[in-house]
C-alpha positions as CSV (number, residue, x, y, z in Angstrom):
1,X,0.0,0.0,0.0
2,X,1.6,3.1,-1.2
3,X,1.8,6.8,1.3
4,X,-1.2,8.0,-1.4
5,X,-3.2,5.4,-0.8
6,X,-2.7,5.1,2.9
7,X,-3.3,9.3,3.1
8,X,-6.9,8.9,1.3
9,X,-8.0,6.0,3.4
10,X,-7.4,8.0,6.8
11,X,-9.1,11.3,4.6
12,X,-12.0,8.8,4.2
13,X,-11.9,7.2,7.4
14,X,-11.8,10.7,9.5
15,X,-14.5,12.1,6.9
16,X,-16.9,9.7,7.8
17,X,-16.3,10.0,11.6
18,X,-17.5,13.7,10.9
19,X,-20.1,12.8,8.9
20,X,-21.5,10.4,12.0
21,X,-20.4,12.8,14.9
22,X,-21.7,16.1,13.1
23,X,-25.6,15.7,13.5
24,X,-25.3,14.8,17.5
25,X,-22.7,17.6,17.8
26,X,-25.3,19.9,16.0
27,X,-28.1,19.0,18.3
28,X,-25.8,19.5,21.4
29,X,-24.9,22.3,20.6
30,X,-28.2,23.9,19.8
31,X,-29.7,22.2,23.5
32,X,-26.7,24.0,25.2
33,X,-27.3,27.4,23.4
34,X,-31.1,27.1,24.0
35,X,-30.8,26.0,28.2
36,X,-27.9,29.1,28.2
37,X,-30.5,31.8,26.7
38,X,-33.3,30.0,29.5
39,X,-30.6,30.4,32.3
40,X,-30.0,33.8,31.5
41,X,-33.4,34.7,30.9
42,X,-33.9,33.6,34.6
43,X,-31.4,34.2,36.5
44,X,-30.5,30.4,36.8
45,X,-27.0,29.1,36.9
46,X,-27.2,25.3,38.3
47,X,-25.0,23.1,36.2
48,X,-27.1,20.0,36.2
49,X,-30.3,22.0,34.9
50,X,-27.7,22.6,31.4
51,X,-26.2,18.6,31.8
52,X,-28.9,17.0,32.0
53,X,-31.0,18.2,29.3
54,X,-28.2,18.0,26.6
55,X,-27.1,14.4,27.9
56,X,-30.9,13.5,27.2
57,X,-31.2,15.3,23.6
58,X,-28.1,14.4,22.5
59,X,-28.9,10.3,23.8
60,X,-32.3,10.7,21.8
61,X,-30.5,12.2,18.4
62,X,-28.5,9.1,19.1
63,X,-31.7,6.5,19.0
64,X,-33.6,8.3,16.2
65,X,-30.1,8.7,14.1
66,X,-29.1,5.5,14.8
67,X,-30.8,3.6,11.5
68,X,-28.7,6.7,9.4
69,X,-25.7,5.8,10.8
70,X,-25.4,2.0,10.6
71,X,-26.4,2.4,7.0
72,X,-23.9,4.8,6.1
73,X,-21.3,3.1,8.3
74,X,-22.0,-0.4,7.0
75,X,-22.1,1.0,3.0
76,X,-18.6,2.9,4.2
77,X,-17.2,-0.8,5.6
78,X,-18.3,-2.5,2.4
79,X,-16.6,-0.2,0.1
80,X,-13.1,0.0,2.4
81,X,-13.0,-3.8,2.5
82,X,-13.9,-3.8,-1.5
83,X,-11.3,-1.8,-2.2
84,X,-8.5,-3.9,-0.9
85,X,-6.2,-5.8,-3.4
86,X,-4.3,-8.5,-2.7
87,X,-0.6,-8.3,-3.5
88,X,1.5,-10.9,-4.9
C-alpha cells in the first residue's frame, strides 16, 4: 500500500467520523445554546439544569439517528473492505 493510498483511506476514514459525529454535535450544541439563553433569561446558573437536558437530547439524536448511521457506516465498511487488493 503506497503513502497515497494510505493518506486517502485515513481522509476517508476521518470524513466519515464527521459525517456520524456532526448531526449529534449539531443537536448539542443547539440544547446548550437554547438552556444558556433559558438560564440567562432567569437568572439560573445550576450546572445540572444545562447537563442533563443535553445528555438526554443528545442520547435521543443518538436512537432516532441511529438507522442513518449503521447504514452509512455499514455502505462505508463495504466499500473500504472492497477496495483492498491482494498483492502478490
Amino acid at each position: 500500500m503506497s503513502a497515497e493510498q494510505i493518506v486517502e483511506l485515513m481522509r476517508k476514514t476521518l470524513e466519515m467520523a464527521l459525517w456520524l459525529g456532526a448531526p449529534l454535535l449539531v443537536v448539542a450544541t443547539v440544547v446548550s445554546l437554547l438552556i444558556n439563553i433559558v438560564q440567562v433569561l432567569t437568572s439560573l446558573q445550576e450546572a445540572t439544569l444545562s447537563t442533563v437536558p443535553k445528555l438526554a437530547a443528545v442520547a435521543v439524536a443518538a436512537l432516532l439517528l441511529m438507522p442513518w448511521m449503521v447504514k452509512k457506516l455499514g455502505a462505508f465498511t463495504v466499500a473500504l473492505l472492497s477496495d483492498f487488493h491482494w498483492m502478490h
